[in-house]
ZAVEXTOR-123991 format. One line per 10 residues: number of its first residue (from 0); their letters; for each residue x negated, y negated, z of C-alpha. Coordinates in steps of 0.5 Angstrom, whole numbers, plus 2048, in hexadecimal, padded with zeros to 3 digits. Each point is the difference from the previous one (the first is absolute). Layout:
<rs>
NUM) A) X:Y:Z | ...
</rs>
This chain:
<rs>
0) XXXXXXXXXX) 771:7AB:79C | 805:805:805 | 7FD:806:803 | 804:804:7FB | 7FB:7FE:7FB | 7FA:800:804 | 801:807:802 | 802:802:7F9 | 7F9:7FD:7FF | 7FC:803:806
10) XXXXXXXXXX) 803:806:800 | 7FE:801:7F8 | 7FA:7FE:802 | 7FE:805:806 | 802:807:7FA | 7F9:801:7FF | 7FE:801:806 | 801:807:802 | 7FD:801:807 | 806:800:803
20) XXXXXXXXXX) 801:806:805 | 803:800:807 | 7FE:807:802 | 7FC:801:807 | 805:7F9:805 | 803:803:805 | 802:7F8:802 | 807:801:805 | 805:7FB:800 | 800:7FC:805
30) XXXXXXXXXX) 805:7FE:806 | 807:7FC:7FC | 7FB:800:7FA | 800:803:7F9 | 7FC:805:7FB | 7FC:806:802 | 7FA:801:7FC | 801:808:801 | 7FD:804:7FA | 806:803:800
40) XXXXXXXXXX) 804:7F9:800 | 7FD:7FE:7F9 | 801:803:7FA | 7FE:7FE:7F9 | 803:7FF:7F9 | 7FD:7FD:7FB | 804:7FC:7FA | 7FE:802:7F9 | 7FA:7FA:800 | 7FD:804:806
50) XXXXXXXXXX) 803:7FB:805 | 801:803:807 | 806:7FD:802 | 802:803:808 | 7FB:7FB:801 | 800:7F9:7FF | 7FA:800:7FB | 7FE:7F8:7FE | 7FB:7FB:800 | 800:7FB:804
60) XXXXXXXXXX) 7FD:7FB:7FB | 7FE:801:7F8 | 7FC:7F9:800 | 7F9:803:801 | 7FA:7FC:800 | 7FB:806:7FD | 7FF:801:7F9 | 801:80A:7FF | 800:801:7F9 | 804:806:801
70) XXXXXXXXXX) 805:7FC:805 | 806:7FE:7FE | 801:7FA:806 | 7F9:7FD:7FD | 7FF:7FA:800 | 800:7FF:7F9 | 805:803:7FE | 807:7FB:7FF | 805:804:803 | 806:7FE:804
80) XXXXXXXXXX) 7FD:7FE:807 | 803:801:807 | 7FF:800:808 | 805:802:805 | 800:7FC:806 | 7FF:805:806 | 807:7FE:803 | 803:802:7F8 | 7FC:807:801 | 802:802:807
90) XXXXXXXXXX) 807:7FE:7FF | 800:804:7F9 | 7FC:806:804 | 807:800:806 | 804:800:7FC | 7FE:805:7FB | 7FF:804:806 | 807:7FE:802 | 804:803:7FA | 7FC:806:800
100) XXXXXXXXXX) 7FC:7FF:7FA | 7F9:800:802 | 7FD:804:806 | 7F9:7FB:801 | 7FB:7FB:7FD | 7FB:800:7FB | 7FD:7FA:800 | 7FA:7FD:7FB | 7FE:7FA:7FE | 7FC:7FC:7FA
110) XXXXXXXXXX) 7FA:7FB:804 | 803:7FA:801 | 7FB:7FA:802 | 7FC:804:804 | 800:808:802 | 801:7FD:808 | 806:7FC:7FF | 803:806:7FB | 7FE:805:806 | 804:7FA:805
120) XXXXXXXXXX) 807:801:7FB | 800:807:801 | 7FE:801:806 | 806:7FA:802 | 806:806:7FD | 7FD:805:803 | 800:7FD:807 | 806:7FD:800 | 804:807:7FD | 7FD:804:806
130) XXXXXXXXXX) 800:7FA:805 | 806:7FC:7FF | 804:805:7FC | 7FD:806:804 | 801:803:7F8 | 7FD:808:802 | 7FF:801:7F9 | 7FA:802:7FC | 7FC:7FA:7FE | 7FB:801:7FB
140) XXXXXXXXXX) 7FB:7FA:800 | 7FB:7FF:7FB | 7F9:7FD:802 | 7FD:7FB:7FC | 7F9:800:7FF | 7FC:7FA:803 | 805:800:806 | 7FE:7FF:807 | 7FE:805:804 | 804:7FD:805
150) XXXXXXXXXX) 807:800:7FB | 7FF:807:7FF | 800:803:807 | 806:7FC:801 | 803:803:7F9 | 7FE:806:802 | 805:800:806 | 806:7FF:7FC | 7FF:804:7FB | 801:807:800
160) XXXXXXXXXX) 7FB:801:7F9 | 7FB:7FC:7FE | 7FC:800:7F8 | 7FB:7FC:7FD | 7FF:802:7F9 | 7FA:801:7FD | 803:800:7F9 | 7F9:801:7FB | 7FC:807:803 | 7F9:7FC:7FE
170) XXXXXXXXXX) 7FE:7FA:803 | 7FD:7FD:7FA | 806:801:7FC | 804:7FD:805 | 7FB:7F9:800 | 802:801:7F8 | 807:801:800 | 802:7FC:808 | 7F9:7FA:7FF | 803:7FE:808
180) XXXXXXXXXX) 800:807:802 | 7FB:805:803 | 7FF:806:803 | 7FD:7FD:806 | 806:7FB:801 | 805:807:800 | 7FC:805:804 | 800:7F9:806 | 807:802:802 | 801:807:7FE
190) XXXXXXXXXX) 7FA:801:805 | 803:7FB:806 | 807:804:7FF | 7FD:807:801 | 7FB:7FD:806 | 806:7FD:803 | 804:806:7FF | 7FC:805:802 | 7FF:7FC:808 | 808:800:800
200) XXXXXXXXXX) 800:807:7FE | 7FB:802:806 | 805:7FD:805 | 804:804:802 | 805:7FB:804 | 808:800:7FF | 7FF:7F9:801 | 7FA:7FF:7FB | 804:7FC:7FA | 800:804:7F9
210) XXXXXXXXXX) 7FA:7FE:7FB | 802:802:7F9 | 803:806:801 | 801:803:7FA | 7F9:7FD:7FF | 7FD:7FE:7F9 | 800:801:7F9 | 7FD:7FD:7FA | 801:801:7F8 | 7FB:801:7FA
220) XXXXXXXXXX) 802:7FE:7F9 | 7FE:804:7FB | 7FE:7FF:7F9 | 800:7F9:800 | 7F8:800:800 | 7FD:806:7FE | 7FF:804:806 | 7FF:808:801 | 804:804:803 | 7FA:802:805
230) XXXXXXXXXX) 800:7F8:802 | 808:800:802 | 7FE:807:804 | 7FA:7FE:803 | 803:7FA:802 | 806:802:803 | 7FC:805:804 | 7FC:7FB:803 | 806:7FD:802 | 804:806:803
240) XXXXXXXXXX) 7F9:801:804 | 7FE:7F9:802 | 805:7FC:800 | 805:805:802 | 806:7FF:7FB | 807:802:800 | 800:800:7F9 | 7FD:7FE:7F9 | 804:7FE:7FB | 7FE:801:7F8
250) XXXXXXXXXX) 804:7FB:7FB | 800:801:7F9 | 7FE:7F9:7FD | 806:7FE:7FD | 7FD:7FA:7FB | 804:7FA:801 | 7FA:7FA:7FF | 7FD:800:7F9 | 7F8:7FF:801 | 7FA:802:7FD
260) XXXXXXXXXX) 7FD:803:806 | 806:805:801 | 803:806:7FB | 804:7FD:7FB | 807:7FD:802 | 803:807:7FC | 7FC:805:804 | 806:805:803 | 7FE:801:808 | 7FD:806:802
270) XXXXXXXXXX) 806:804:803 | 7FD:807:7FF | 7F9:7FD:803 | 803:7FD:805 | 804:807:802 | 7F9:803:800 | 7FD:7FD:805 | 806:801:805 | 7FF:806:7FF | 7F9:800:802
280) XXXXXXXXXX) 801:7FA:805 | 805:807:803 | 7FA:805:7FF | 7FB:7FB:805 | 806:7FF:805 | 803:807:801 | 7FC:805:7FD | 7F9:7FE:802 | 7FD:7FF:7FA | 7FA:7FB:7FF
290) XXXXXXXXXX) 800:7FA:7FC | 7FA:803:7FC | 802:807:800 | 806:7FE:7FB | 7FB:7FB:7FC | 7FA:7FE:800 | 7FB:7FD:7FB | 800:805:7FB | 808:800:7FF | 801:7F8:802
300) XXXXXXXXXX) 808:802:7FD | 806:804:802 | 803:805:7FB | 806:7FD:7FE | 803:807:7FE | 7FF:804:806 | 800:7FF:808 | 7FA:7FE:804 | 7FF:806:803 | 801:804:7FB
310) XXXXXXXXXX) 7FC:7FC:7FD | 7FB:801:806 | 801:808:800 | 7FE:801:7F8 | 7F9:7FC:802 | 800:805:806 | 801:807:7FC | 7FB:803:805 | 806:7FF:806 | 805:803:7FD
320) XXXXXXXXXX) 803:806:800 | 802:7FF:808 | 802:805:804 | 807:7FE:804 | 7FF:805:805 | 7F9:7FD:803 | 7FF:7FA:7FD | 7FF:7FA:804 | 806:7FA:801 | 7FB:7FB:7FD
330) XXXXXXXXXX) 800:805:7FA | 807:802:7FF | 801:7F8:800 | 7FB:800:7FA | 804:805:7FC | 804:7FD:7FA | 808:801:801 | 7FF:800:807 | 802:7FA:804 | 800:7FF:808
340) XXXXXXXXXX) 805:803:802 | 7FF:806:7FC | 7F9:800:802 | 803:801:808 | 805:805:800 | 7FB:804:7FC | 7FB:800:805 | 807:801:805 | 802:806:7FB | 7FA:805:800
350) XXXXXXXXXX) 800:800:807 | 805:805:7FF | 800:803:7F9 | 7FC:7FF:7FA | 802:7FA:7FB | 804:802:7FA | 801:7FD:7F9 | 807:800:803 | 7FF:7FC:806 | 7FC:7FC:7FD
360) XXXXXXXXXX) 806:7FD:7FC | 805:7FF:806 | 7FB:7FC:803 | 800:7FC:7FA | 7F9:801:7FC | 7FF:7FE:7F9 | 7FE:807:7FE | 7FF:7FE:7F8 | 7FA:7FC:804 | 7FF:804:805
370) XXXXXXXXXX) 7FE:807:7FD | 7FB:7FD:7FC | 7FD:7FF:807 | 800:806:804 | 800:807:803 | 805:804:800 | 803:807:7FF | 805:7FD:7FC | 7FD:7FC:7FC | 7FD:804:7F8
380) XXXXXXXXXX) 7F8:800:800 | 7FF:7FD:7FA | 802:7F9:803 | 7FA:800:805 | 7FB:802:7F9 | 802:7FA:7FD | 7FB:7FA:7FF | 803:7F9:802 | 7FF:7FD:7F9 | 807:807:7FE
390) XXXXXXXXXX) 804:7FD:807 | 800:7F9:7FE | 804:801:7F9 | 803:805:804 | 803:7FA:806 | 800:7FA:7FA | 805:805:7FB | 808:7FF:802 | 7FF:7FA:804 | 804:7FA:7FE
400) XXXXXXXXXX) 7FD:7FA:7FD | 7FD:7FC:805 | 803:7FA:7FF | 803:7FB:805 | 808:803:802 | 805:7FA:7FF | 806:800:804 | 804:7FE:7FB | 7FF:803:7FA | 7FF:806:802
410) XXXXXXXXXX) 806:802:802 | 806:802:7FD | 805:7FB:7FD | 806:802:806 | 7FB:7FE:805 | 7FE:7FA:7FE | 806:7FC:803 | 800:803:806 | 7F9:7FF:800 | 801:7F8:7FF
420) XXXXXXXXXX) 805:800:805 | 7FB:802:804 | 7FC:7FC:800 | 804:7FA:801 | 803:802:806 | 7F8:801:802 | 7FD:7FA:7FE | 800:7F9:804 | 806:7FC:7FE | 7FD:7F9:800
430) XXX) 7FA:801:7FC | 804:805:7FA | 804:7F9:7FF
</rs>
């Protein structure tokens, strides 16, 4: 087999996997080598089948050893098999990065033999770009559960971004659907990683070698074993919290393996769902809210026709209105319509007058959201009278159908050529032969 068709093979292979961002490296190039692992240096475009293709995202093998249900490399499944040899993948990274098609790696892998030696054959590529090659690139390296803690502290120092992924949000249901796997074996290295990354960050020495500098991330699948939003959420924010995440990645389960443990082969995947938890996932990272304050026992799913926070704010009616003269920033962030930024130029802006409708439009308030939430002079009483249950219709009423954008088809006809166009000069040529 050439390497043509191995990385048509190992490249398809690793579309499923969506933990794929490079922000927070600061990685320089070093002296007479290539790349720079700079946020500003990498930028992400996505092929119409959610490959990012700046990096070159692949897998180093697709011959797995473990059995996943919701796997497309499981070994069961009678697909076209492939590995790369570290030279083949080193060299296809070189000179990718030479022609100016990829700015970094993302490397994962299926288990092949045993976790120790598959960890062994990425840390290989990785060393030798960043020693040999002195490649200052972004390196996303993904850590196999079940490796040694010798192996991930050395792929901890090559690599800008870690990720071992949790898949199933229960460990029952993983046991279930992954018999291999566990929690247990999944936390280890998630652990190991933040530990060691907490003593580098601690010393402060220019001389100190970096240690995962744009940290570690990990993704969840959803819908593929009946979990609840709230077990999603609550997970996710015990990883921000103990294991000190970058990010957590939602991936609609995309069916692709007929068994009878998982939903049948034609379920759609749940795109919307998926977008929600974003959105919540942003409400905990940027907007102080806690995981239990968007959900919770009693209401385990997101509403799939309004955001979270106004979902939030219409369980919460004893909040509202709030007062943007007074208020604090906390609250000000909990208003619907009202994003960071608008939240801090609000508080900058009262300090010399009083906040007006008008303002609050050039500051980029969503005011069809928002005057349902709050005091002002400008706004008619009658909003603040009514009950949450005459604002919910109120919201819903105008919106679009919320079913999942396609690139394509939704744009007029005369767009679709240069759209094509488009696509071709963004996308890996090796691989779209």
């Amino acid at each position: 087999m050439d390497i043509r068709d191995k990385l048509n093979i190992l490249g398809d292979a690793a579309k499923y996997d969506v933990s794929c961002s490079s922000s927070g490296s600061k990685r320089n190039s070093p002296k007479g080598g290539m790349g720079c692992g700079h946020s500003s240096g990498i930028c992400h475009t996505w092929s119409a089948d959610g490959r990012c293709i700046s990096l070159l995202k692949v897998l180093f093998s697709n011959a797995c050893k473990y059995d996943c249900a919701y796997c497309v490399n499981r070994r069961s499944n009678d697909i076209p098999r492939a590995t790369f040899t570290p030279k083949e993948l080193i060299n296809l990274t070189l000179e990718f990065y030479r022609r100016n098609y990829i700015e970094g790696l993302f490397l994962s892998s299926a288990v092949i033999g045993n976790p120790d030696y598959t960890m062994e054959l990425l840390i290989k590529v990785a060393k030798e770009l960043r020693l040999v090659h002195h490649f200052g690139g972004y390196i996303h390296l993904k850590a196999i559960p079940g490796a040694s803690s010798r192996l991930l502290f050395e792929a901890g120092l090559y690599a800008d971004r870690s990720s071992v992924n949790i898949e199933i949000p229960s460990d029952k249901q993983l046991q279930y659907l992954a018999p291999e796997k566990n929690f247990a074996s999944i936390y280890r290295p998630m652990n190991f990683l933040a530990e060691r990354k907490l003593e580098y960050k601690a010393d402060k020495s220019k001389y100190s070698p970096k240690f995962l500098p744009a940290g570690q991330s990990t993704q969840m699948i959803v819908g593929a074993s009946g979990e609840t939003d709230f077990q999603i959420l609550t997970l996710s924010a015990g990883f921000y919290k103990q294991q000190q995440m970058k990010r957590v990645y939602f991936s609609g389960y995309v069916p692709i393996n007929a068994d009878k443990r998982l939903p049948v082969i034609t379920t759609k995947p749940p795109l919307l769902r998926e977008h929600r938890l974003y959105q919540a996932d942003w409400l905990m990272r940027f907007y102080k809210f806690e995981y239990n304050e968007i959900l919770d026992e009693k209401n385990p799913f997101l509403d799939p026709d309004l955001d979270p926070k106004v979902m939030w704010a219409l369980r919460h009616p004893e909040c509202f209105p709030v007062d943007l003269q007074t208020a604090d920033y906390e609250m000000i962030l909990r208003v619907p319509g009202i994003g960071v930024r608008s939240a801090q130029l609000i508080v900058s802006g009262r300090r010399y007058s009083k906040i007006r409708l008008e303002h609050l439009k050039k500051m980029g308030v969503v005011l069809k959201r928002a005057k349902y939430f709050i005091y002002d002079s400008d706004v008619p009483r009658e909003l603040h009278k009514l009950y949450p249950e005459m604002i919910r219709p109120l919201l819903i009423a105008g919106k679009p159908k919320n079913d999942q954008l396609d690139l394509f088809d939704s744009m007029p006809a005369a767009l679709h050529a240069p759209a094509k166009a488009q696509s071709s000069a963004n996308a890996l040529p090796i691989a779209n032969n």
